[in-house]
C-alpha positions as a LaTeX table, in Angstrom:
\begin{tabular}{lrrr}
\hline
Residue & $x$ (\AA) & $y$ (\AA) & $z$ (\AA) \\
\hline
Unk1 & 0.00 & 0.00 & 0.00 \\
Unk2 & 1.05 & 3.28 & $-0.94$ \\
Unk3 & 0.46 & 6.30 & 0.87 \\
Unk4 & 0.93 & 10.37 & 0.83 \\
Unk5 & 1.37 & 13.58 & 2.93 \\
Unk6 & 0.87 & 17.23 & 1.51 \\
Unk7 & 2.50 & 19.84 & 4.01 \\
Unk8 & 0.48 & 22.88 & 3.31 \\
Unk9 & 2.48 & 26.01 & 4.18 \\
Unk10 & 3.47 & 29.66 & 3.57 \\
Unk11 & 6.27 & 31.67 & 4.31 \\
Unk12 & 5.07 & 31.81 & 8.00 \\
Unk13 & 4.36 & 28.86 & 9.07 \\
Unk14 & 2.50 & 25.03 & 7.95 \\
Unk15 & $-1.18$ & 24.35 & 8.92 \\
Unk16 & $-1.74$ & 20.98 & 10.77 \\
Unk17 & $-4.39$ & 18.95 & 12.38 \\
Unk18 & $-4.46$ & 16.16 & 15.60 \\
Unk19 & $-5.05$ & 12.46 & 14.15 \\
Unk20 & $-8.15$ & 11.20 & 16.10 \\
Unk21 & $-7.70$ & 7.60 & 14.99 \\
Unk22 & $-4.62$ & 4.94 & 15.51 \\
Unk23 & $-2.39$ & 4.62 & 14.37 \\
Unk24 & $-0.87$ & 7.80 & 15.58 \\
Unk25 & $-3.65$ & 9.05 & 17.63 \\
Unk26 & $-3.25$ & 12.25 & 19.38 \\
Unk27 & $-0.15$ & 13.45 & 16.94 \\
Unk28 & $-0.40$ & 16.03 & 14.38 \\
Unk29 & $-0.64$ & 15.43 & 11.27 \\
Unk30 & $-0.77$ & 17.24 & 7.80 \\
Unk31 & $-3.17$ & 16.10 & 4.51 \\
Unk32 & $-2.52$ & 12.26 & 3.95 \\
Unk33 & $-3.99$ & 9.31 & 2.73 \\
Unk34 & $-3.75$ & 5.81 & 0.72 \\
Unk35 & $-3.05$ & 5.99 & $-2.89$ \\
Unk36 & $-5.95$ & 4.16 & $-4.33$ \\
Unk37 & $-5.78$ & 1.57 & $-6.95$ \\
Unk38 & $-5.01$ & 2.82 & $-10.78$ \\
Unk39 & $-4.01$ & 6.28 & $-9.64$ \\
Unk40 & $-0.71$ & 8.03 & $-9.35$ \\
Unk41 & 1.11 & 9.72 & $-6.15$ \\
Unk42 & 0.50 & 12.66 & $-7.62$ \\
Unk43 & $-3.15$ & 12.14 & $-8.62$ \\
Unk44 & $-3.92$ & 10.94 & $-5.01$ \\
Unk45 & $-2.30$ & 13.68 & $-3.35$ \\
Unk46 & $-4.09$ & 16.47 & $-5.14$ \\
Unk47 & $-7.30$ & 14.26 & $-4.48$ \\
Unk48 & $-6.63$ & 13.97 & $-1.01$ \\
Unk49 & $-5.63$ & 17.44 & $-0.32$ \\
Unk50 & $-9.23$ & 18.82 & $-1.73$ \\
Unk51 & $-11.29$ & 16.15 & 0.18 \\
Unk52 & $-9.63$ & 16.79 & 3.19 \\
Unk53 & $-9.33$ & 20.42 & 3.05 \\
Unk54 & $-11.51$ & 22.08 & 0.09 \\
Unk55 & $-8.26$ & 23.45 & $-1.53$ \\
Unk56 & $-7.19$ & 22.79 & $-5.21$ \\
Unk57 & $-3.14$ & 22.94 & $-5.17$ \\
Unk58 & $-0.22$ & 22.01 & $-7.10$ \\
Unk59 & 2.13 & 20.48 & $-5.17$ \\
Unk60 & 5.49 & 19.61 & $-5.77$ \\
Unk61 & 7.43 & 16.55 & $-4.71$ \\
Unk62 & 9.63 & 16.37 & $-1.97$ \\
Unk63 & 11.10 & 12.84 & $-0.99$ \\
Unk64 & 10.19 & 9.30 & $-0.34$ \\
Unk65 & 9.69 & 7.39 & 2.82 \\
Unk66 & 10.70 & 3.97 & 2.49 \\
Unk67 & 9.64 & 3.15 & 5.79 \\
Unk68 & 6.20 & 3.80 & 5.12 \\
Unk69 & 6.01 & 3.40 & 1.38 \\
Unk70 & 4.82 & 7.47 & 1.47 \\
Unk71 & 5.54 & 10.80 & $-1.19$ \\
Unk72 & 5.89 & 13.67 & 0.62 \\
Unk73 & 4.71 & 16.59 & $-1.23$ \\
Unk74 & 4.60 & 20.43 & $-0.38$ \\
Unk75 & 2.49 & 23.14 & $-1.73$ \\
Unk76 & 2.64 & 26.62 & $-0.66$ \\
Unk77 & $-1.05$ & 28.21 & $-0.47$ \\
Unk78 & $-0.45$ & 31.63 & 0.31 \\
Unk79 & $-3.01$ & 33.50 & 2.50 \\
Unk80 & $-5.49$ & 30.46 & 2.04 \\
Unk81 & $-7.16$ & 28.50 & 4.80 \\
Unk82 & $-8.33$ & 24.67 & 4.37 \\
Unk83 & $-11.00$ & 24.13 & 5.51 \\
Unk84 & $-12.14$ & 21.27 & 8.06 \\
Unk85 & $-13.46$ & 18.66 & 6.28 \\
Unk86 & $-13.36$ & 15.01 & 8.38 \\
Unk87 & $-13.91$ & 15.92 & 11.81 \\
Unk88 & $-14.46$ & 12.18 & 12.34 \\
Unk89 & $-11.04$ & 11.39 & 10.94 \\
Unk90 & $-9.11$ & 14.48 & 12.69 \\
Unk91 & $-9.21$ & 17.71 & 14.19 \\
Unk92 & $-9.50$ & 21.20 & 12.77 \\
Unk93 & $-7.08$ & 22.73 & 10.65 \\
Unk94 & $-4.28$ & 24.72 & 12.92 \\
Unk95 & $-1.86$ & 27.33 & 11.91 \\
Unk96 & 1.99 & 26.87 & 13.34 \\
Unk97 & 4.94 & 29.79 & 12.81 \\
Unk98 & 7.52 & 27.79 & 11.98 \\
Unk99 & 9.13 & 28.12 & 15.10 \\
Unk100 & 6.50 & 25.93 & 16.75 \\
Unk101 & 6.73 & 23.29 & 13.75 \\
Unk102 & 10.26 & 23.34 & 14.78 \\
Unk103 & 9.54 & 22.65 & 18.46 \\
Unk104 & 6.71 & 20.08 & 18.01 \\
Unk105 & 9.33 & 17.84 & 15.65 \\
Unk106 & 12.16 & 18.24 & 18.18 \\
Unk107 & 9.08 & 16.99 & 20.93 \\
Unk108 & 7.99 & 14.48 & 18.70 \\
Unk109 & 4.67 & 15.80 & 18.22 \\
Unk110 & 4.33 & 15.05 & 14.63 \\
Unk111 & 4.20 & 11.58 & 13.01 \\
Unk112 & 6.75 & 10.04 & 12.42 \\
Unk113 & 7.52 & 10.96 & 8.40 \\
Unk114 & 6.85 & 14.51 & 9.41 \\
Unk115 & 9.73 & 14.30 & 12.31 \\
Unk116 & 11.86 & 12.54 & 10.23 \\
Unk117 & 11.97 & 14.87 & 6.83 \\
Unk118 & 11.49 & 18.49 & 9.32 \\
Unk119 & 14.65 & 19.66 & 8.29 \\
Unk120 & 13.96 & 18.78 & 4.52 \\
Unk121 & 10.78 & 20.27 & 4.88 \\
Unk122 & 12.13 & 23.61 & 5.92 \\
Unk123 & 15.10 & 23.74 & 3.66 \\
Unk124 & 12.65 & 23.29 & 1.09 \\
Unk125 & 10.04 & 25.77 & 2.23 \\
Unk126 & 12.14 & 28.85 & 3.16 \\
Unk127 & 13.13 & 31.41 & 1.35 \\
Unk128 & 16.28 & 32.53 & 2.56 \\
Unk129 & 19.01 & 32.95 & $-0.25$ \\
Unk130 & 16.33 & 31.64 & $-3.53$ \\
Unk131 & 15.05 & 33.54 & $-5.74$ \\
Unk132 & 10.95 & 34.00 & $-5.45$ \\
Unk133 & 8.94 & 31.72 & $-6.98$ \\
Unk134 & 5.15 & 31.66 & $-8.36$ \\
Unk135 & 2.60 & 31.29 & $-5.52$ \\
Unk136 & 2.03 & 28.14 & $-6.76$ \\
Unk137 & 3.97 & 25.61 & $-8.50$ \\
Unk138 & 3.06 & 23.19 & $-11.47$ \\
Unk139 & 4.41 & 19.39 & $-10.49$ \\
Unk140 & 5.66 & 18.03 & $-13.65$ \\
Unk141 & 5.34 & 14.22 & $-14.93$ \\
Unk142 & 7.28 & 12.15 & $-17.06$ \\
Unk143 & 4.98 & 9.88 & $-18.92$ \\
Unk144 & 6.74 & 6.92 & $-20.97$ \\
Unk145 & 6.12 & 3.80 & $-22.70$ \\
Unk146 & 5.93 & 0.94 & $-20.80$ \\
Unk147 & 8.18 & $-1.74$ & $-22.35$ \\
Unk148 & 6.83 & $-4.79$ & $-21.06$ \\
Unk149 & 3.20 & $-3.98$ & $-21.76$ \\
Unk150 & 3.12 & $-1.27$ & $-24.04$ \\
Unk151 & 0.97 & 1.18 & $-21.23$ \\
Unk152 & 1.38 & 4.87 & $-21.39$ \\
Unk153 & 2.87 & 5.14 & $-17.59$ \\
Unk154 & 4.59 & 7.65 & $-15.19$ \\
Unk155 & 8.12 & 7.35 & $-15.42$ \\
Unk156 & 9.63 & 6.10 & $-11.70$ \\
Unk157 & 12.97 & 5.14 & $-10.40$ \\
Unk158 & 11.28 & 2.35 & $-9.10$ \\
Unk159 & 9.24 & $-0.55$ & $-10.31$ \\
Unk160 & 6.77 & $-1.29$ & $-11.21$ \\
Unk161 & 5.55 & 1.48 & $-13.38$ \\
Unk162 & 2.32 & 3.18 & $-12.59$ \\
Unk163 & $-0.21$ & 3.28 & $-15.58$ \\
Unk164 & $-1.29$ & 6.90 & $-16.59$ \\
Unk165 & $-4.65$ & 8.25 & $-18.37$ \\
Unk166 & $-2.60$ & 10.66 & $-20.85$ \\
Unk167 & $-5.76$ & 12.49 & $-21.00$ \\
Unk168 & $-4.48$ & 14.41 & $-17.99$ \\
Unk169 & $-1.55$ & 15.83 & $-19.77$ \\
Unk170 & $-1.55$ & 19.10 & $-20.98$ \\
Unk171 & 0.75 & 21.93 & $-20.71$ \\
Unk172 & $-1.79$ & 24.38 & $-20.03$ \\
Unk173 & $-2.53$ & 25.12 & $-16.48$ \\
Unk174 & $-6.11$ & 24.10 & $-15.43$ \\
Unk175 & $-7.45$ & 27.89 & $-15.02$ \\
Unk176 & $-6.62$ & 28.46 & $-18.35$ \\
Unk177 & $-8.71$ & 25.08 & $-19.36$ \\
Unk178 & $-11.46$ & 25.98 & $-17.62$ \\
Unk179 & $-11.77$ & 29.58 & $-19.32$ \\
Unk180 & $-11.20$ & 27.74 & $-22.66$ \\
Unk181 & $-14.04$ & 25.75 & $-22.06$ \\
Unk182 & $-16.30$ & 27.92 & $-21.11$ \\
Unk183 & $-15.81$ & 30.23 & $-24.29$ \\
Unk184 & $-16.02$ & 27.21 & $-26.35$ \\
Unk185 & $-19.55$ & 26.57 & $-25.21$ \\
Unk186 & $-20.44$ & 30.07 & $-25.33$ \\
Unk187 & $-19.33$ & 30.26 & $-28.90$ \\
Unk188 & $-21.60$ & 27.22 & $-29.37$ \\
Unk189 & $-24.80$ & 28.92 & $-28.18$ \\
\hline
\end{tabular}
């Protein structure tokens, strides 16, 4: 089974919410879940991250965790708030400055693939010495050929390949879709 975080943050601080359920009760936790069957990392985690917190995001990969067969993923959202979605599955949505992040890792506060990539997370997420960035950025896939059966599938370092609908891939960012779209059908009438 594989599974997925999104760490939701801005430049002060990463929004987190206390697990209810083992395993892991009582820690917090950020936007996670199962990857279900026929669908990507990628696909699951911006799934995930809208039914557990209303937002639409772009996140962008960070690491693996063996340990727990888990992407981590980050996606800076700005001034937006997620909402609290599951309050059977965890609590609401809390904002933490950095500093307490910090202090809740070093406590052990977090689970576990949050304590253990903290300092990734921050390199990552701070801006000190880069250059800025777009509020949001786009997560690019490489999409191959599958040699052994032929299946249009996102390209891994690790096997086996994960099949793909390429009717996902464009390179024009969804906004930009949707006001297509709509003048398309407005031509129509």
């Amino acid at each position: 089974m594989k599974y997925i975080l999104n760490v939701l943050y801005n430049k002060k601080g990463v929004f987190g919410s206390e697990r209810y359920k083992d395993p892991m009760e009582g820690l917090i936790q950020v936007s996670c879940e199962k990857v279900d069957l026929g669908e990507t990392s990628y696909q699951a985690v911006i799934r995930e991250t809208t039914e557990e917190t209303g937002l639409n995001t772009a996140p962008k990969y960070l690491c693996k965790d063996d340990r727990f067969n888990c992407d981590l993923y980050i996606t800076n959202i700005g001034d937006r708030k997620p909402r609290w979605t599951e309050s059977e599955k965890n609590g609401l949505w809390v904002f933490y400055t950095w500093p307490e992040w910090d202090e809740m890792a070093e406590q052990k506060k977090l689970t576990p693939s949050l304590i253990t990539y903290s300092r990734k997370i921050r390199t990552e997420t701070s801006l000190k010495g880069k250059q800025p960035k777009y509020e949001e950025e786009i997560h690019r896939i490489t999409i191959v050929e599958c040699p052994t059966c032929g299946k249009m599938v996102e390209k891994d370092d690790c096997l086996p390949m994960r099949e793909t609908d390429p009717s996902i891939l464009v390179d024009t960012p969804w906004w930009e879709i949707k006001e297509d779209t709509a003048s398309i059908a407005n031509e129509s009438w």
